[in-house]
Structure formats: structure tokens, C-alpha cells
N, C-alpha and C positions, 0 to 999 in steps of 0.2 A: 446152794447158798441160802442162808437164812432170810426173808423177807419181811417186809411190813407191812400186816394189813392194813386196810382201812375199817373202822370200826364204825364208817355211819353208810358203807357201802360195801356190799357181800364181793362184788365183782371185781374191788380194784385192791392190788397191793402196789408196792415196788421193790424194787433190789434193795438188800439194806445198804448197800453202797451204788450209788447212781454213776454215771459215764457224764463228767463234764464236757462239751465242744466249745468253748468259749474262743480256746486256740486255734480251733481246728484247720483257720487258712497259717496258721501261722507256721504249723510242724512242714509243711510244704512237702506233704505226702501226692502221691501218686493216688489217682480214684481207685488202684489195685491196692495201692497199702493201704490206704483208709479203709477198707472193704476188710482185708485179713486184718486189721487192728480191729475193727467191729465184731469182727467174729471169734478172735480170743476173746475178746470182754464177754459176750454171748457165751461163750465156752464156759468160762469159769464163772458166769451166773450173775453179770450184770449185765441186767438187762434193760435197765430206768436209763434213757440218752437223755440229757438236757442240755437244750437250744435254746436262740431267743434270735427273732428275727435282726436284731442288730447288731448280733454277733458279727466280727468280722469284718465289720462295717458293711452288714447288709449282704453278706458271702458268705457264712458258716454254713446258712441250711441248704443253699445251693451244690454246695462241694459234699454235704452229709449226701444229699440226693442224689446227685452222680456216682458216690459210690455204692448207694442201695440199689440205683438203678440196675449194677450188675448181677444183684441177685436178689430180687424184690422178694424170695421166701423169706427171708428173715425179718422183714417185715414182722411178721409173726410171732415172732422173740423178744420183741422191742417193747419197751414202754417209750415213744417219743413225748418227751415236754419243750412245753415251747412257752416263748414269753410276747407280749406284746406289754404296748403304753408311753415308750418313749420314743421319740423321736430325733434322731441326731441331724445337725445340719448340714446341709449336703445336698447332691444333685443326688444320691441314691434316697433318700426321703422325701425333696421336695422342700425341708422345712431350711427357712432362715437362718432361726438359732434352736438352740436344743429344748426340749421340753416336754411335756408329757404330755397323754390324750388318750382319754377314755371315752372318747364320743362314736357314740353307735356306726357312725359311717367309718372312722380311725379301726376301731378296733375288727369292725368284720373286714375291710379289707386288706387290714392287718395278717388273719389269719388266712384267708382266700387267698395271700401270696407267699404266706408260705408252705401252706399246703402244693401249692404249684411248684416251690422251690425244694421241697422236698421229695417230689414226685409221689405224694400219699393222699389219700381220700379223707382221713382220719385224724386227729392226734390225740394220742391219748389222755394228755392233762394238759389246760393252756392255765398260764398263770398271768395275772397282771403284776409287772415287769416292777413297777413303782406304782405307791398310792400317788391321785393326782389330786390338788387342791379344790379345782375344777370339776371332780366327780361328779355327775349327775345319776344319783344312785340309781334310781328308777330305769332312764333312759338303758343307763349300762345293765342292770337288771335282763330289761329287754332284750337287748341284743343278743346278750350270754347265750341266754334258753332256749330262743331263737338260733342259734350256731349248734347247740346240743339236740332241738327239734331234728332239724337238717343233716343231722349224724356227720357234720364237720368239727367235733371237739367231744368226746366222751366224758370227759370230767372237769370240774373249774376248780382252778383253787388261786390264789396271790403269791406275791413274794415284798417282803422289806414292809408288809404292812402292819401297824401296832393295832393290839386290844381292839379299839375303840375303831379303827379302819374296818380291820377284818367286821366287825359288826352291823357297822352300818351299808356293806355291800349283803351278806349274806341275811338281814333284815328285807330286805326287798328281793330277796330269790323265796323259789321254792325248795330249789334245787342245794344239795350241800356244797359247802367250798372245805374241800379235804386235804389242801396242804397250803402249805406258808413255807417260801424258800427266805430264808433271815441269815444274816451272816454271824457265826457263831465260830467262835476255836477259844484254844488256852490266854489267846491274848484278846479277843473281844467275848466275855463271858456276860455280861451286859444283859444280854434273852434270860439268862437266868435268875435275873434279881430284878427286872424292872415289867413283868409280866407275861413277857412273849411266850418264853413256853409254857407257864403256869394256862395260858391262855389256850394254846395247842392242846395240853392234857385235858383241861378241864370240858374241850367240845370237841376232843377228840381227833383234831387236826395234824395229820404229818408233817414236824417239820422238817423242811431237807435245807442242811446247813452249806452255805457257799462261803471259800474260803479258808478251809477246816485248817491250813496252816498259813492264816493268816497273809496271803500272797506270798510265802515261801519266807517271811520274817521269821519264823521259828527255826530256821535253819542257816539263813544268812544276815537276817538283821545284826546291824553291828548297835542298836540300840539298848539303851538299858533293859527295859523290860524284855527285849527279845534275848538278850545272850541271861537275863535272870531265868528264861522259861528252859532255856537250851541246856544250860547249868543243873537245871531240877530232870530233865529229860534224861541226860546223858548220866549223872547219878542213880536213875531209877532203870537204865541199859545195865549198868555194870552190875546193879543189885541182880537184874532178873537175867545176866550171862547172855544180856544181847549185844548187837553189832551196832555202832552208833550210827552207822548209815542208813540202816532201815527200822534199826529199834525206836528210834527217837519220833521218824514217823508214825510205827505203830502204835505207839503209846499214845502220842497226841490224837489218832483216830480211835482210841480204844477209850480215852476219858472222855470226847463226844460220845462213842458206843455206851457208856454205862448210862445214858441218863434216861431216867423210865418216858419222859417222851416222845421213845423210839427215834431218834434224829435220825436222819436218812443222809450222812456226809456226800458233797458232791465231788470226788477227783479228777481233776484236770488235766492229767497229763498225758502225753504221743508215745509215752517211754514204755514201753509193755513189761520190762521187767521190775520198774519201778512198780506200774500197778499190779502185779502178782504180789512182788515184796509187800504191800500195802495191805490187800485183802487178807492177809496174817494177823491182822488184828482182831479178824472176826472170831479167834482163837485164845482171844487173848482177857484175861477177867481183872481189873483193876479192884485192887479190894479197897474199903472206903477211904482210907486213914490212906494211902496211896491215892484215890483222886481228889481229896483234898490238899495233901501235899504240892499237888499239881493245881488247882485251882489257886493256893498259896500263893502258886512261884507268877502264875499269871497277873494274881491281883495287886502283889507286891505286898500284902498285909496278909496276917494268920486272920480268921473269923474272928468276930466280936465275942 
């Protein structure tokens, strides 16, 4: 499978399509079938997992762990990401009500547990989860480098955070921040006109898109704009002699695929033959006047 370098670091790429667990207590697999569903993914050459301590309500990286446990070589294979910053409320947080927290004692024991809950030494990319109001660049600074010193986090980078965010964290590093997870599809096109990925090209930042079908509205929204995108979808199946069941998906990952800020789409799903039918888009070349058609049907207006 094709990958995504990092252009401000020799060592790091990822999968061009990443391994979503966001569900992962949800599919209500067995630690043996999480384990063979991690290993087809590995198979067929995704190899970027991404996690976030809250996933699950604070059980995704635990159940990812258990099933690595049974065969910690692959390890090896993996690009693990992981998020920290929010806080949901709850007796598995501790916190009251929900909220964010970048504060140097939140975030490293953030990562210290899930390092533990993953049973791994390492994670390959930690991202913060949400920008916090309350940022204190400096202090978070600190800590970052410090978790990177300590060989508990190999690479930093954010998620959901704008221009102006991403700057004022990577102003007080040394160290680079190489991805921004931003939620990006046909129906939130939004990154593309209000700087976000202008932002990523311009410093070279990957960004890995969450949500690439809009939490499954492109296929079941019964709302306007979703059955307008579904409309322009399933028109451009019959043009290209695809199957509306999986064309429609791979064309919406293939109009993420064309945009030269390398997006790195995250898929979500336990279905393995969905994700095979999906990685068919890595195959697949939208010519222009085709993804604007499709930016068209998303924005619900032709370009100015």
C-alpha cells in the first residue's frame, strides 16, 4: 500500500488509510477476533491504528491491548496513535463534568495509562484530542519533550486544532508537530476554504481526516444535503460501471485521496469485507471536473 511521508521527519510515514478503533468495544469481538481483524488490516497494508484514551469510555485501548497481548510481534507493524485532552465525566476519569486539559500532570498521566492499557512502551504519534482554552503553551511544551526524552511518545502532532492553534503550540516546541487529525468528507469540506489544510501543505503537516463519511450520512442521511451528495455519488457509480454499495464509498474516499495534502482518511469499521471493498479507492483517480462535481453536490452551490 501506498504511504504518507512525513516531510519534516525522515523516520515517520503512515498508511495512506489509517485503522479507526473508536468502536472498537462496540463490535463486541472476541480478544482472538480483534487480533485476526488487526492482522488482515496489517495484511493488506494498514498499518496507522488510531486510538484515543476516551475511546469507549476509557476501554478501547484496553481491549486493543488484550488483543496485542496475544501476539506482541506485531507490534512492529503498527503505527499506534493515540489522543489525550479531554476529559469525560465519570468515575473512569475522576472528572465532574466534561472538559479539556493540557496541563503537564493531565497529559503525561494521560499517556502513562495508556501506555499501560495498551500493554506498549511506545506510541508512535500522540495527538492532542481538542485545542484547550486553558492551554498553557510553555508548561504543555514541557511536558511534550519530556514524554519524547523518556522514549514514551515518538512523535507529536494535534487533532481539530485551526492555523492559529497548531502555531502557538509548535512556537514553543523544538520538536515538530507532523499531523492534525480535522474532520473532513463531501459534506464537511469546510478545511478546504477556511485554512486548515492550506495550513497543513504550507508546514507540511499530515492531515488524517476523521469521519471521511460523515458518520455514515452519505449513505443513510435521509437529509437534504446527504441524499444531494448520495444523488451525485451514485450518478458518478453508474458513469464509472460501479456497484452503489461500495462505489459510492470509494469515490467519497478517492475525492478525500485526490487532494495534494496527502489526507490520510481514518476508517472505522469491524466489517473486514467493507474495509477491503474500501481500500479500492487507492486505485481509483477522480479527474478534476469529477471532483468538483462532487464538491458541487456537497456544498449544494457550483464555484463562484
Amino acid at each position: 500500500m501506498q504511504r504518507v511521508p512525513s516531510s519534516l521527519l525522515s523516520d515517520f510515514s503512515l498508511s495512506r488509510i489509517a485503522f479507526g478503533l473508536w468502536r472498537l468495544t462496540d463490535w463486541n469481538y472476541s480478544p482472538c477476533e480483534r487480533l485476526s481483524l488487526f492482522e488482515q488490516m496489517l495484511d493488506l497494508g494498514v498499518t496507522t491504528f488510531d486510538l484515543a484514551d476516551i475511546y469507549g469510555d476509557y476501554r478501547c485501548e484496553q481491549s486493543f491491548g488484550e488483543a496485542l497481548k496475544l501476539k506482541p510481534e506485531l507490534r512492529a507493524r503498527m503505527e499506534i496513535v493515540s489522543k489525550c485532552s479531554i476529559r469525560l465525566a465519570g468515575a473512569a476519569s475522576g472528572a465532574r463534568i466534561n472538559h479539556y486539559d493540557t496541563s503537564a500532570e493531565h497529559v503525561r498521566g494521560a499517556v502513562e495509562t495508556s501506555l499501560r492499557d495498551m500493554g506498549v512502551e511506545q506510541m508512535d504519534l500522540l495527538l492532542l484530542h481538542r485545542p484547550d482554552p486553558l492551554m498553557d503553551a510553555d508548561a504543555l511544551a514541557g511536558v511534550l519533550e519530556q514524554l519524547v526524552a523518556e522514549g514514551k511518545v515518538k512523535h507529536l502532532g494535534v487533532s481539530n486544532f485551526l492555523p492559529h492553534q497548531v502555531d502557538l503550540l509548535q512556537s514553543r516546541l523544538s520538536l515538530p508537530l507532523v499531523a492534525n487529525q480535522i474532520e473532513v468528507s463531501l459534506l464537511h469540506s469546510q478545511p478546504l476554504f477556511d485554512g486548515q489544510l492550506d495550513h497543513c501543505q504550507q508546514h507540511r503537516i499530515i492531515p488524517m481526516a476523521w469521519s471521511p463519511f460523515a458518520g455514515g450520512r452519505l449513505f443513510t442521511g435521509e437529509d437534504t444535503d446527504s441524499a444531494r451528495v448520495r444523488s451525485a455519488l451514485q450518478a458518478l457509480c453508474k458513469t464509472r460501471g460501479l456497484s452503489e454499495e461500495n462505489g459510492t464509498m470509494q469515490l467519497a474516499l478517492s475525492w478525500l485521496l485526490k487532494h495534494p495534502s496527502q489526507m490520510v482518511p481514518v476508517l472505522g469499521s469491524g466489517n473486514p469485507q467493507r474495509l477491503v471493498a474500501a481500500l479500492a479507492a487507492l486505485e481509483m483517480e477522480l479527474d478534476r471536473e469529477e471532483w468538483f462535481e462532487l464538491l458541487r453536490a456537497g456544498r449544494g452551490r457550483d464555484v463562484d
